[in-house]
C-alpha positions as semicolon CSV with decimal commas, in nm:
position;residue;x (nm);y (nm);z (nm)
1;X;9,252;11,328;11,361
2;X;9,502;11,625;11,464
3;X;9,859;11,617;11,471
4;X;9,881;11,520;11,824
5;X;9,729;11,167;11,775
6;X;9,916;10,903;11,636
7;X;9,787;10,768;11,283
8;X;9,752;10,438;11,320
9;X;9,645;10,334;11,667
10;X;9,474;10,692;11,763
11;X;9,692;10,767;12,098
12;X;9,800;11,071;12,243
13;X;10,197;11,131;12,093
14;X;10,446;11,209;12,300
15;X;10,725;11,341;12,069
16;X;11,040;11,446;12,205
17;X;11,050;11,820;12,302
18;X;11,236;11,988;12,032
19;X;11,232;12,331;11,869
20;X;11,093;12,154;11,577
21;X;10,811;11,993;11,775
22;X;10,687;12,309;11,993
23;X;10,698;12,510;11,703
24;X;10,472;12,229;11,472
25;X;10,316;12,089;11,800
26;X;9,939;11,967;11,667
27;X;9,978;12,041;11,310
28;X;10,217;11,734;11,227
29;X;10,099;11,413;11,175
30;X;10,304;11,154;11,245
31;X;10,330;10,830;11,524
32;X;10,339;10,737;11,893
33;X;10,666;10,554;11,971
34;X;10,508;10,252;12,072
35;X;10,348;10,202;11,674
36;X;10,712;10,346;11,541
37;X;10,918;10,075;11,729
38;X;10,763;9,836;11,603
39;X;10,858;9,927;11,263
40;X;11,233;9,807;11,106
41;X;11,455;10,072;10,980
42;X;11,663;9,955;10,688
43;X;12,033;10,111;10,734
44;X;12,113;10,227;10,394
45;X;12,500;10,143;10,514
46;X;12,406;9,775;10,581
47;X;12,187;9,671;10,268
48;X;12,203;9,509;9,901
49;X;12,378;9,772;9,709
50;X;12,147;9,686;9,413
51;X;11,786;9,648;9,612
52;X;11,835;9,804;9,920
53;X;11,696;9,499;10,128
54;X;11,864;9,479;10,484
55;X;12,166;9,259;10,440
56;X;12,132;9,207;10,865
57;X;11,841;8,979;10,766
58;X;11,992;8,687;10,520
59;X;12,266;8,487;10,521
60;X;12,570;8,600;10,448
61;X;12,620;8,343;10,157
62;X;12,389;8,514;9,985
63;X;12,582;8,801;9,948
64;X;12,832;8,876;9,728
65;X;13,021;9,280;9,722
66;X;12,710;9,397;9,906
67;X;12,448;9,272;9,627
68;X;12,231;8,951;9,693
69;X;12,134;8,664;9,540
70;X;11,847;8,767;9,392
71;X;12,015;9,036;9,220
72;X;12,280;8,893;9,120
73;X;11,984;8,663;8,955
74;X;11,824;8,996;8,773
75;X;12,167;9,089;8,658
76;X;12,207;8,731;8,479
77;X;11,851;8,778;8,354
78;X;11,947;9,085;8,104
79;X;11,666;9,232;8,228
80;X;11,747;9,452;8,392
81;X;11,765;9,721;8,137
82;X;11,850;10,094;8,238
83;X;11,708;10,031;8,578
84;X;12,036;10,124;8,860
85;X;11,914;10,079;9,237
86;X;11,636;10,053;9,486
87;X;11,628;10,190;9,819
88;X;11,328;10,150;10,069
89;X;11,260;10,270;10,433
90;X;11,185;9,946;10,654
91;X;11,177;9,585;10,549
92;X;10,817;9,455;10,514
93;X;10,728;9,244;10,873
94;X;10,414;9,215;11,025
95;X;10,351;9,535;11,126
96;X;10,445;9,693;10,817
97;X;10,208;9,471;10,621
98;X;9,951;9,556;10,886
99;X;10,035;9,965;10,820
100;X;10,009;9,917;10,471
101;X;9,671;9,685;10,461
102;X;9,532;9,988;10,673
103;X;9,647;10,233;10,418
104;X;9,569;10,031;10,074
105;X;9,283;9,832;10,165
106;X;9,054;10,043;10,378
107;X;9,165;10,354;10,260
108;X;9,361;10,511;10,537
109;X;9,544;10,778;10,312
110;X;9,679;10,996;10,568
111;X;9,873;10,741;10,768
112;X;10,130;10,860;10,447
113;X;10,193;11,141;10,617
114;X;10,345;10,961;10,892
115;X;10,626;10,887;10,657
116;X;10,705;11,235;10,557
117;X;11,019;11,288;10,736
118;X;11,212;10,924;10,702
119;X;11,100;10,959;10,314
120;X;11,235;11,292;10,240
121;X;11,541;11,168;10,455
122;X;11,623;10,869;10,216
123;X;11,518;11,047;9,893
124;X;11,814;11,288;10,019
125;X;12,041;11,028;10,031
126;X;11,968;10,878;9,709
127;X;12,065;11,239;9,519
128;X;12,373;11,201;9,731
129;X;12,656;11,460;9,842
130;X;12,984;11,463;9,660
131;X;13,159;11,223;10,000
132;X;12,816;11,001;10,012
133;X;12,870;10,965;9,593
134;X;13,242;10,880;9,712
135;X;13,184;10,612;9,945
136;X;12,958;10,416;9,693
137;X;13,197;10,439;9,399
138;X;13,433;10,245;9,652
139;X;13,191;10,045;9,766
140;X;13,035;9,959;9,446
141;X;13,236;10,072;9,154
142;X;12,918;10,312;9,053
143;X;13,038;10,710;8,983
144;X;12,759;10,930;9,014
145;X;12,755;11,333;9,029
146;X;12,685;11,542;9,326
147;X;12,353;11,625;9,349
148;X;12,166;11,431;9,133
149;X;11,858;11,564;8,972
150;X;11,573;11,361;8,950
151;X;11,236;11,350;8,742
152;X;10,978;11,149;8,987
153;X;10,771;10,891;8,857
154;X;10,511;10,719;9,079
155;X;10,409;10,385;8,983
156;X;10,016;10,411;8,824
157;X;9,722;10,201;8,908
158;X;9,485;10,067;8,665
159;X;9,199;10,327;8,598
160;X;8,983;10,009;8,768
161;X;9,181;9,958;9,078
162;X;9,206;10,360;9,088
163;X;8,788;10,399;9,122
164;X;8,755;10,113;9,365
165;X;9,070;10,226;9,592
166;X;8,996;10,631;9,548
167;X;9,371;10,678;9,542
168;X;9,700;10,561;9,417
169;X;9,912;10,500;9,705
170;X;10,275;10,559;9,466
171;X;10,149;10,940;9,400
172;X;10,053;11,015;9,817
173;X;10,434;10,856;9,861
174;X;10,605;11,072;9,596
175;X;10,380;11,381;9,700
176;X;10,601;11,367;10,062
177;X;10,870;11,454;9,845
178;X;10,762;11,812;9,797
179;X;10,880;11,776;9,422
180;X;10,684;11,821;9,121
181;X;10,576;11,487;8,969
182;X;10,582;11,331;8,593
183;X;10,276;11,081;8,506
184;X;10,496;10,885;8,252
185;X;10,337;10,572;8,269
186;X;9,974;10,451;8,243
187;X;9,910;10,086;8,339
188;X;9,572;9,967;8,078
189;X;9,342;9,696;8,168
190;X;9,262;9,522;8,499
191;X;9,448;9,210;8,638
192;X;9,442;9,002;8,940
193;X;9,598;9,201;9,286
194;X;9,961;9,180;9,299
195;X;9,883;9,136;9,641
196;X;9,713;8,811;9,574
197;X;10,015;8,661;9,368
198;X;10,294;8,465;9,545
199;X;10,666;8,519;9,429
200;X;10,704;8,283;9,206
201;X;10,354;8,415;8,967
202;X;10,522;8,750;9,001
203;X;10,861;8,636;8,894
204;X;10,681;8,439;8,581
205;X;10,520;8,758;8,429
206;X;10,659;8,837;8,120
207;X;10,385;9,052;7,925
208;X;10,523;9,467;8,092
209;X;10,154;9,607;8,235
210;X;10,268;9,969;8,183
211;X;10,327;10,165;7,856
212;X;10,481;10,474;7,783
213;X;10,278;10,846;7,806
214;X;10,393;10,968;7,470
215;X;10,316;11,314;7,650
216;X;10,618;11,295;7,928
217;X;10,876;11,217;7,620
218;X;11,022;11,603;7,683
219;X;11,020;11,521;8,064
220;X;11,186;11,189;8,082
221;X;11,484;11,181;7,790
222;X;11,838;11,224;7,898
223;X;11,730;11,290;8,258
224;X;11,777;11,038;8,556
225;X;11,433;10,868;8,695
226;X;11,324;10,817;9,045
227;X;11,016;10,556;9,051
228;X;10,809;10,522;9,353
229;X;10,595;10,255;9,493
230;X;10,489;10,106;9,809
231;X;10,685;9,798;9,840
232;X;10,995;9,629;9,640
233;X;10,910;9,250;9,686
234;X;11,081;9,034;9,380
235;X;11,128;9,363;9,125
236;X;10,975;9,310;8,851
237;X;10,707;9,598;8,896
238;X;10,984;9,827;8,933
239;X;11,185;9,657;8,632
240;X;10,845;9,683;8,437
241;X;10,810;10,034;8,472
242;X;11,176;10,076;8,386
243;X;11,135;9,936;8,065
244;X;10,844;10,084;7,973
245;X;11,036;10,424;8,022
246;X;11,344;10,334;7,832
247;X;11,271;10,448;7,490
248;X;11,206;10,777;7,567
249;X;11,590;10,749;7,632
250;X;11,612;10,851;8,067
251;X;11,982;10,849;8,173
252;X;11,893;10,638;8,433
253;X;11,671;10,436;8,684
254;X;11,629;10,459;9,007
255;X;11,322;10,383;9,248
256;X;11,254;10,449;9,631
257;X;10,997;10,270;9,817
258;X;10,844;10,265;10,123
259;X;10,898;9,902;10,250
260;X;11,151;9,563;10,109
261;X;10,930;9,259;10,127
């Protein structure tokens, strides 16, 4: 399909005339605006400080200084380890789960590219300016330096899911990035889908799936981490993979993903 087509429902685009369109016109893919409306920005200035889920959605007893419950939860936990923040680009609704069903489960791997731009936007954001760093010390008490340098770590599939899925859907996300990319985890054995376990049998998991490539210890100590996935749903992947990393001794722990469930 050429860049003039949208990705997911195969219509004719019909992007706003801009320097940056004529000049990429049928070379960039991307989506028609009735398939992007559809989707729900999350407005990094309006979500859990912590998760990044849209704050517009819950009620506002369940927040507390811009974190939610459920973080607040993970923070009472202790296990939250070295791991900082999460921010993701739209909150999982229909659609979204239909988007990423197309792209997980019958191997649509280009509709990633669709997600180039908003991606590369956030990850921006997330290595911050000196005013952006600013405005979320007042906000949240958290001092970070300008410019933050990160080492990116997708989020690995099990060699089994790998063969039957032909991809891993964390490296096409963290490939948008234009970065270079550190395989510091490996994830051995097979279990059941994530995607068939509810919230609570994710929240109950207590053996970490991932371990530690002994080969990215140069890579990852004393350096700030960026993990990517597809979707943030209760945490505990991303906390997982955190603490899988943490003896190699990373400053940090961040994670970006594509979609809050």
């Amino acid at each position: 399909m050429n860049g003039t087509h949208c990705l997911i429902c195969g219509g004719i685009r019909q992007d706003p005339l801009t320097v940056r369109t004529l000049l990429l016109a049928g070379t960039d893919p991307g989506f028609c605006k009735n398939c992007r409306r559809k989707l729900a920005p999350i407005d990094l200035d309006d979500c859990c400080a912590s998760c990044g889920r849209d704050l517009r959605l819950i009620d506002k007893s369940f927040v507390s200084g811009s974190v939610c419950s459920d973080c607040r939860n993970w923070a009472k936990s202790g296990r939250n380890g070295l791991f900082g923040r999460n921010r993701s680009l739209f909150t999982y609704n229909e659609w979204m789960k239909e988007i990423i069903t197309m792209f997980k489960f019958r191997g649509d791997a280009l509709l990633a590219e669709g997600f180039r731009t908003e991606f590369r936007s956030v990850y921006r954001k997330l290595k911050g300016s000196g005013w952006e760093n600013l405005r979320d010390w007042l906000k949240t008490g958290e001092r970070r330096a300008a410019g933050v340098k990160y080492i990116i770590v997708p989020i690995p599939l099990s060699k089994e899911r790998l063969q039957e899925r032909g991809f891993n859907q964390a490296v096409l996300l963290a490939e948008l990035l234009g970065e270079p990319l550190t395989h510091a985890l490996v994830r051995p054995g097979s279990e059941r889908k994530q995607s068939k376990k509810n919230r609570r049998e994710r929240l109950m998991i207590r053996k970490n799936p991932f371990l530690f490539n002994e080969e990215a210890a140069g890579s990852i100590s004393g350096h700030k981490v960026l993990l990517i996935d597809d979707i943030y749903t209760t945490g505990a992947t991303l906390r997982f993979a955190a603490g899988a990393l943490e003896a190699a001794g990373p400053q940090r722990i961040d994670s970006l993903t594509l979609a809050h469930g």
